[in-house]
PATI-290536 format. One record per residue (C-alpha): y, x, z negated. Coordinates in nm, 2 decimals. Layout:
N
       v       u       w
       Y       X       Z
...
***
This chain:
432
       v       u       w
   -1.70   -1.88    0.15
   -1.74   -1.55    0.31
   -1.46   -1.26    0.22
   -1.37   -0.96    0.48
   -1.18   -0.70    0.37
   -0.97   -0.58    0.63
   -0.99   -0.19    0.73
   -0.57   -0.21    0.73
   -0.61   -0.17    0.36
   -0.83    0.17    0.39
   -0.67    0.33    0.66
   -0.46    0.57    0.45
   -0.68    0.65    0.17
   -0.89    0.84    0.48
   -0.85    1.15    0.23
   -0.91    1.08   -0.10
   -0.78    1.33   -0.35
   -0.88    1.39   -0.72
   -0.86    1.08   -0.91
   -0.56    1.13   -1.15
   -0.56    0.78   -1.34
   -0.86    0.65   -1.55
   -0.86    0.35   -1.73
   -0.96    0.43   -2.10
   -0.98    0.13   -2.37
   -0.80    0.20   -2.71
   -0.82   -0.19   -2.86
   -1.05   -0.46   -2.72
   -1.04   -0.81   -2.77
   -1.28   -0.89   -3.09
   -1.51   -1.14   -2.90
   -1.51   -1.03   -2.56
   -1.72   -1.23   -2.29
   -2.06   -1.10   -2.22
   -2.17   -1.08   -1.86
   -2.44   -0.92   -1.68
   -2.47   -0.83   -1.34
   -2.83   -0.74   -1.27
   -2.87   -0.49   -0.96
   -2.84   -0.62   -0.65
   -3.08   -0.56   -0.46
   -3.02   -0.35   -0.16
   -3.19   -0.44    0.10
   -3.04   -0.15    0.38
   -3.22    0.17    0.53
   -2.96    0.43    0.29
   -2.95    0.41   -0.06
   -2.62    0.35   -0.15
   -2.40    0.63   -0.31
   -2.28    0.44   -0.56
   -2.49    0.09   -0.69
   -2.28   -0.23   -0.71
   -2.38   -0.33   -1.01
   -2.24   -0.03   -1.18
   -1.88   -0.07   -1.00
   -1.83   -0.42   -1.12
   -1.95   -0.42   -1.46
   -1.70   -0.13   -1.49
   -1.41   -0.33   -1.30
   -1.47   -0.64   -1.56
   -1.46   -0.39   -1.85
   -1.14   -0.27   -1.76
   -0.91   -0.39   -1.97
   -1.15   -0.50   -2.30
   -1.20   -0.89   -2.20
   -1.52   -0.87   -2.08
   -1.89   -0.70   -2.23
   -2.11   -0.56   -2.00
   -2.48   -0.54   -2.03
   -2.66   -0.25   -1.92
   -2.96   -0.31   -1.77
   -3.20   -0.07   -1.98
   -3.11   -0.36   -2.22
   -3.21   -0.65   -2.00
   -3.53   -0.84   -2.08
   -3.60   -0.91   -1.73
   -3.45   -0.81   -1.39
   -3.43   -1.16   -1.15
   -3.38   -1.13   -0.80
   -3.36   -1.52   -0.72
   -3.25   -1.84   -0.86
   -3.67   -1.90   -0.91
   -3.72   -1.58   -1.17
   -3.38   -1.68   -1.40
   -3.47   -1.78   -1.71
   -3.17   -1.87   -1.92
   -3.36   -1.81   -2.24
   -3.38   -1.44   -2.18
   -3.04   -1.45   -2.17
   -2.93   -1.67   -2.46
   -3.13   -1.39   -2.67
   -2.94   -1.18   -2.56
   -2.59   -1.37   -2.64
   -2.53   -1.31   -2.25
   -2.24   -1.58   -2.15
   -2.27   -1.53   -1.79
   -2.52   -1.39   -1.51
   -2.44   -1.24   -1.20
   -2.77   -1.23   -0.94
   -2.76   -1.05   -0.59
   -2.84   -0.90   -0.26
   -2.70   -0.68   -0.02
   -2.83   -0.69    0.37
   -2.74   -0.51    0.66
   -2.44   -0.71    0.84
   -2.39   -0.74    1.23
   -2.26   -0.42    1.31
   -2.34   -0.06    1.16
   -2.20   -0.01    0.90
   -2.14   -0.35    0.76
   -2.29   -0.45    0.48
   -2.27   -0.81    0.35
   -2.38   -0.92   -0.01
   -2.49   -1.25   -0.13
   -2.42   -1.31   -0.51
   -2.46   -1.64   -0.73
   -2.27   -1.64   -1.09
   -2.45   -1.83   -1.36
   -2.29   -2.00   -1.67
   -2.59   -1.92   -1.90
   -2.45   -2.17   -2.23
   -2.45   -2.44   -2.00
   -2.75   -2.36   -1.80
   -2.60   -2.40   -1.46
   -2.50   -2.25   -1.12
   -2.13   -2.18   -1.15
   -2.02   -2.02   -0.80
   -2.25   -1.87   -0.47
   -2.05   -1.65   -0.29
   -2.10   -1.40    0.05
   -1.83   -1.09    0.02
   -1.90   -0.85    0.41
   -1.77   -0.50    0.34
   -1.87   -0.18    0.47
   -2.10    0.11    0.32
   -1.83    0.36    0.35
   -1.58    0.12    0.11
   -1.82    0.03   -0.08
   -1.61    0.08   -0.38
   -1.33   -0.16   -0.28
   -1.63   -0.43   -0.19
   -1.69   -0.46   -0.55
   -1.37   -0.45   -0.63
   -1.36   -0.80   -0.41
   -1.67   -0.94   -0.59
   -1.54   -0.86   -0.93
   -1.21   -1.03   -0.84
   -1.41   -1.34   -0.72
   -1.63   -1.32   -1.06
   -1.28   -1.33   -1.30
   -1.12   -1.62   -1.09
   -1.46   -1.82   -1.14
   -1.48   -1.77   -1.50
   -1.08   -1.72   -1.62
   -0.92   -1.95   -1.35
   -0.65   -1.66   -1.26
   -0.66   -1.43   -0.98
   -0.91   -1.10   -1.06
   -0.69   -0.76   -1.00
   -0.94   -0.53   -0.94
   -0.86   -0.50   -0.55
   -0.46   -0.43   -0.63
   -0.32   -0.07   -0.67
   -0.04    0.10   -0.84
    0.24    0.31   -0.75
    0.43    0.59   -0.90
    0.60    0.88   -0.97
    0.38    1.21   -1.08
    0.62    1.51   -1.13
    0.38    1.86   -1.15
    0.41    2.10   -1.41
    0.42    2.45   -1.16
    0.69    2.65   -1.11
    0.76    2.49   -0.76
    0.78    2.19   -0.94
    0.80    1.89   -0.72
    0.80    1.52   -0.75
    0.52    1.30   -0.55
    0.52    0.94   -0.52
    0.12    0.85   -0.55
   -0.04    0.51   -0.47
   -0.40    0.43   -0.63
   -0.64    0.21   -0.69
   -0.61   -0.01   -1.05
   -0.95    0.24   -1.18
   -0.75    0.55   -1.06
   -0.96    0.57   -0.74
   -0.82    0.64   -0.40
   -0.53    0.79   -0.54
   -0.33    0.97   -0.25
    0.04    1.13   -0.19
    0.29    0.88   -0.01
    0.58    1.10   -0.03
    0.64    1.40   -0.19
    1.01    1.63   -0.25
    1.14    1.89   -0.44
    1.43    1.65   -0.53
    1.30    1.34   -0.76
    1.22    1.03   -0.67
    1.27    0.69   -0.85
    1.20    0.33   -0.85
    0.89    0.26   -0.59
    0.86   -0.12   -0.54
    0.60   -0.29   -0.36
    0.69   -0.55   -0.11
    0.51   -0.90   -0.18
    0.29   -0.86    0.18
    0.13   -0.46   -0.01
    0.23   -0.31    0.35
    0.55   -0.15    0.17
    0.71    0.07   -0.11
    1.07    0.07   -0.11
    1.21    0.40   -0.36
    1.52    0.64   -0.40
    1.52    0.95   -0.31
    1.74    1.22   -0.36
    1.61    1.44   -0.12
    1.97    1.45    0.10
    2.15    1.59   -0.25
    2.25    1.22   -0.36
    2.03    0.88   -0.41
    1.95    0.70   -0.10
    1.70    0.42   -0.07
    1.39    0.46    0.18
    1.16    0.18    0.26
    0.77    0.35    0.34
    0.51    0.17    0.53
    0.20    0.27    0.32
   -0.07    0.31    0.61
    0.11    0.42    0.88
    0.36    0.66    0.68
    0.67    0.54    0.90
    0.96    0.58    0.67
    1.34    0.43    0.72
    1.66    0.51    0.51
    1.87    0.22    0.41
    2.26    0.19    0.54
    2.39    0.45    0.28
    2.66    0.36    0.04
    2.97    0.59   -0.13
    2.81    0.65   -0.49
    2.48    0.55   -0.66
    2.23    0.38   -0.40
    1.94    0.30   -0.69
    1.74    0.01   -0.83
    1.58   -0.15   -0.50
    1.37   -0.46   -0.55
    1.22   -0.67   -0.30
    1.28   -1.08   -0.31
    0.97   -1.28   -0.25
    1.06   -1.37    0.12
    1.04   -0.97    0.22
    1.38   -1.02    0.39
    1.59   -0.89    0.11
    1.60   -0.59   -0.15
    1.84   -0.60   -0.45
    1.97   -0.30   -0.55
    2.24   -0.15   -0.71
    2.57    0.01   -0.58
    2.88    0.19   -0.70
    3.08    0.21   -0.38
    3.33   -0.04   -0.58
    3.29    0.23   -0.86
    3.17    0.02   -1.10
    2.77   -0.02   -1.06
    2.70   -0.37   -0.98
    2.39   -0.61   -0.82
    2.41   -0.61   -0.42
    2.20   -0.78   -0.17
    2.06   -0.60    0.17
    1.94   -0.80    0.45
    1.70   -0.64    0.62
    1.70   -0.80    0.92
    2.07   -0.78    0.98
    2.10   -0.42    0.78
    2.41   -0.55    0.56
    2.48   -0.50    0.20
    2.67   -0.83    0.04
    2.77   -0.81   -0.34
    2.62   -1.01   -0.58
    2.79   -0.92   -0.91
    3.13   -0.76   -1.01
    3.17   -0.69   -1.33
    3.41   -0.35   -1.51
    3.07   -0.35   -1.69
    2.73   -0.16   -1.58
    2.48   -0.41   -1.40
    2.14   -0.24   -1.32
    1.82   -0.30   -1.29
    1.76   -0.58   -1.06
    1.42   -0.83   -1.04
    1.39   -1.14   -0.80
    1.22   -1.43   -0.99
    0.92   -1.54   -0.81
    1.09   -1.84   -0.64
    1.36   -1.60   -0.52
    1.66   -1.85   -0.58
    1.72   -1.56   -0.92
    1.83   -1.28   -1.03
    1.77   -1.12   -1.36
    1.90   -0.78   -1.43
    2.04   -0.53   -1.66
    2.44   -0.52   -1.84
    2.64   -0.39   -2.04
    2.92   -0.66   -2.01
    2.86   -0.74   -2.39
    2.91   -0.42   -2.48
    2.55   -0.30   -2.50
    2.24   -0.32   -2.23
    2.13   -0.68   -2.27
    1.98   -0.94   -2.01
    2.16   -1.17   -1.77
    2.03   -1.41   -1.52
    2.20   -1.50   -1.18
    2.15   -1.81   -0.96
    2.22   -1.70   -0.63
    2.33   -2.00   -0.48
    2.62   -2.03   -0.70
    2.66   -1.70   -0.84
    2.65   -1.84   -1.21
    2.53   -1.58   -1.46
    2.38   -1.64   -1.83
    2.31   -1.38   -2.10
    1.87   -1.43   -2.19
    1.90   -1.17   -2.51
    2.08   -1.19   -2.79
    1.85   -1.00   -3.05
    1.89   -0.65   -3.08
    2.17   -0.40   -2.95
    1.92   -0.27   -2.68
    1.78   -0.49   -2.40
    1.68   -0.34   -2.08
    1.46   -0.36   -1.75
    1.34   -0.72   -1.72
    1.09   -0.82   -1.50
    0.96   -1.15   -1.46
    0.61   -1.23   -1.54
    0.45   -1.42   -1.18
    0.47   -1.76   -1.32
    0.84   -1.76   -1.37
    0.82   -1.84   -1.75
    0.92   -1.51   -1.91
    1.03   -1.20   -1.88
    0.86   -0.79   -2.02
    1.12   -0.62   -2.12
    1.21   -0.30   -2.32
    1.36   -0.39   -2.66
    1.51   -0.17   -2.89
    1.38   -0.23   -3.26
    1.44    0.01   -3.55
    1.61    0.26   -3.28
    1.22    0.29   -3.10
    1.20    0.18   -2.75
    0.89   -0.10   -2.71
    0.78   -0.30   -2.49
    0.87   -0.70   -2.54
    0.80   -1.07   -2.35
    1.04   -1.34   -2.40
    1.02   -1.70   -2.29
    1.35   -1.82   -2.05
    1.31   -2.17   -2.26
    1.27   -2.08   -2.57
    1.39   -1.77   -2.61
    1.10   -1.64   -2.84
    1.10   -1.29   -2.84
    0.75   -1.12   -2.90
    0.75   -0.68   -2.94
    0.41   -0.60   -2.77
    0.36   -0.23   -2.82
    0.38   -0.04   -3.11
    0.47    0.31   -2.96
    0.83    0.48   -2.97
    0.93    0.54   -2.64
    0.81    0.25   -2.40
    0.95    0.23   -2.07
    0.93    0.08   -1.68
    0.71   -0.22   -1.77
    0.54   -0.37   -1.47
    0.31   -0.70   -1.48
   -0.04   -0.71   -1.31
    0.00   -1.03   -0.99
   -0.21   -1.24   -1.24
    0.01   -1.25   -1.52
   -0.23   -1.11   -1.77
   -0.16   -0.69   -1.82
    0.17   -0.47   -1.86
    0.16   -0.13   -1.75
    0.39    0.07   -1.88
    0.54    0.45   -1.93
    0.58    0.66   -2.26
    0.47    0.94   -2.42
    0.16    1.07   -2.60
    0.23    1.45   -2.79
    0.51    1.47   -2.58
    0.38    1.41   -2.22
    0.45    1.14   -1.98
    0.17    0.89   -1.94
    0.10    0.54   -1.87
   -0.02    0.30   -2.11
   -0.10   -0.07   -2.04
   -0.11   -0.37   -2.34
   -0.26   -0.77   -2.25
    0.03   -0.98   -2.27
   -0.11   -1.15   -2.54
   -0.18   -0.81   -2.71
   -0.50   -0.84   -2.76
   -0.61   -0.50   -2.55
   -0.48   -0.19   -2.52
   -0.55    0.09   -2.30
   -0.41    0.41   -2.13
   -0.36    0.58   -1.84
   -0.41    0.94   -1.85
   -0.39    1.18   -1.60
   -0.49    1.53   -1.52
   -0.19    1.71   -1.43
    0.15    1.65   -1.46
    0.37    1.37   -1.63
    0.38    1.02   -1.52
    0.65    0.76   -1.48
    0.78    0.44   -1.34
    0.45    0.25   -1.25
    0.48   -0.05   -1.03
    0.15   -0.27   -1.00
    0.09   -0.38   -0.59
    0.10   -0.81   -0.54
   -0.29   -0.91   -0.42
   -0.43   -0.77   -0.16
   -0.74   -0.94   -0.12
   -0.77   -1.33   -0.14
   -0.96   -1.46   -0.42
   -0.87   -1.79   -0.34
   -1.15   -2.10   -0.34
***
């Protein structure tokens, strides 16, 4: 099957700035899979400015499951099917082989690569692939071949094509507050908004076309939606009091949100199409915090109705609402993981803030991180990595942690502190 990525996706990232976020590894998994990509062979005029191989081994390294072997290691360099030999390999304890070639496509510019992935255990072809790109993005053509590479082998979507937003606050004396969008291995990263008032809360919209985020540019909190590659930018219908939370539902047709025109804060719905706010909770308690589950018939979101910040899930056919945590006196800032199954959280434990998954049938509660201040989880579209925000000698940084806790990795940046990180749905299909 042949993949296009579609220019749409590159037109704002035109102007690339400094890369802020880099991916670096703290804890790997102890057996991680092996792969090699051999270097695929270029067969265009220009050399290209950055070699294919070295993009995707570093995509599948990311975050610790895979092993990457360099090729000054390699006992032999294939180019075809015909030169593989699978002992090589074995000796090498290689798992899997990836063999290639890049040609000039139909247009200039165009480049379209031919790859074949190898199960080297078992001996046999696994997946032959064509991915067209261009020269000038090469970077996010590798990203698409890495992404078809992880779905071959793991069976989930690869996320090495998705982004991240947030919110990067500098550290000069006109300090100002930016809302940044990059990609997952800090490339690309560029300014979507930026104010001398803060901003808060950037979530994506389940089509990656949108960011919705308070601002409180106008001397109060006011929700904008941002169209990320044409910068068009529309205020919601603004409400007496706090105007915070927003949340997109599955469908794209509704944000949650929260409100206090009623003066307590509670759960409201906006309809986009007909720009109306209807209430979904009301409660004397705080209700906060706001995440569609991926089915979008749910709710689950933030209260104090209990008498401290716990977790509550609403049906929102018939408005019934249950309490999901009962360990702990500090629950807070659910979001669902994509299957539906569970839910990240932040749990309070020993009065430190970490970062926690839960099943909705079970209940089992497991603390992921091991840091003090965790906060503003956000699950990768695959289901597999939690990025989150905390501290490190006092500055705001991003940190991310496998949901089975098996790898752990951080974020840092150079400048600046860092919070509220909200990872982009897929933007490329890795479908079969």
């Amino acid at each position: 099957m042949i993949y296009r990525i579609s220019t749409l996706l590159f037109l704002i990232f035109s102007s690339f700035l400094t890369s802020e976020l880099r991916i670096e590894i703290t804890e790997g998994i102890k057996d991680p899979i092996r792969i090699a990509i051999v270097p695929i062979v270029w067969n265009l005029e220009n050399p290209p400015r950055k070699y294919l191989h070295e993009i995707i081994s570093s995509d599948l390294e990311s975050f610790g499951e895979f092993e990457s072997l360099s090729p000054k290691e390699m006992l032999s360099l294939p180019k075809t099917d015909k030169e593989l030999f699978y002992r090589d390999w074995k000796l090498l304890d290689v798992d899997y082989l990836v063999l290639g070639s890049a040609s000039q496509g139909e247009v200039k510019g165009e480049v379209v690569v031919n790859f074949s992935l190898f199960n080297v255990t078992r001996e046999r072809l696994m997946k032959r692939s064509i991915s067209t790109g261009t020269t000038f993005y090469l970077n996010a053509l590798a990203h698409v071949i890495s992404d078809r590479i992880y779905n071959e082998i793991n069976g989930l979507p690869g996320i090495f094509s998705t982004k991240i937003s947030y919110i990067n606050k500098n550290n000069s004396s006109d300090e100002k507050y930016f809302l940044r969008v990059a990609d997952i291995d800090g490339r690309n990263d560029s300014i979507i908004f930026s104010s001398t008032e803060p901003l808060m809360s950037p979530d994506w919209s389940s089509d990656g076309r949108r960011l919705a985020y308070v601002s409180f540019e106008e001397g109060t909190s006011r929700i904008f939606i941002q169209e990320i590659y044409t910068g068009k930018r529309k205020s919601l219908k603004l409400e007496k009091g706090i105007n915070s939370s927003p949340n997109w539902s599955p469908s794209d047709r509704y944000l949650a949100a929260v409100l206090s025109k009623g003066d307590n804060p509670d759960i409201y719905r906006y309809d986009l199409e007909k720009d109306s706010w209807k209430q979904l909770t009301n409660h004397f308690g705080i209700d906060t915090e706001p995440d569609w589950s991926p089915d979008g018939k749910k709710i689950i979101f933030t209260s104090n109705r209990s008498g401290t910040p716990q977790i509550y899930e609403m049906t929102i056919s018939n408005g019934k609402i249950r309490r999901k945590t009962f360990e702990g006196t500090y629950n807070a800032r659910a979001r669902y993981t994509p299957d539906g199954r569970s839910f990240v959280f932040v749990h309070r434990r020993d009065e430190l803030f970490h970062i926690a998954v839960q099943s909705l049938r079970t209940a089992k509660l497991q603390i992921l991180t091991d840091t003090r201040l965790d906060e503003s989880p956000t699950i990768s579209p695959n289901g597999k990595v939690i990025i989150y925000a905390t501290k490190e000698k006092e500055k705001d940084i991003l940190a991310g942690i496998s949901i089975d806790g098996k790898t752990r990795f951080t974020l840092p940046t150079s400048s600046g502190g860092v919070r509220e990180p909200n990872w982009s749905p897929l933007l490329v299909s890795t479908s079969n």
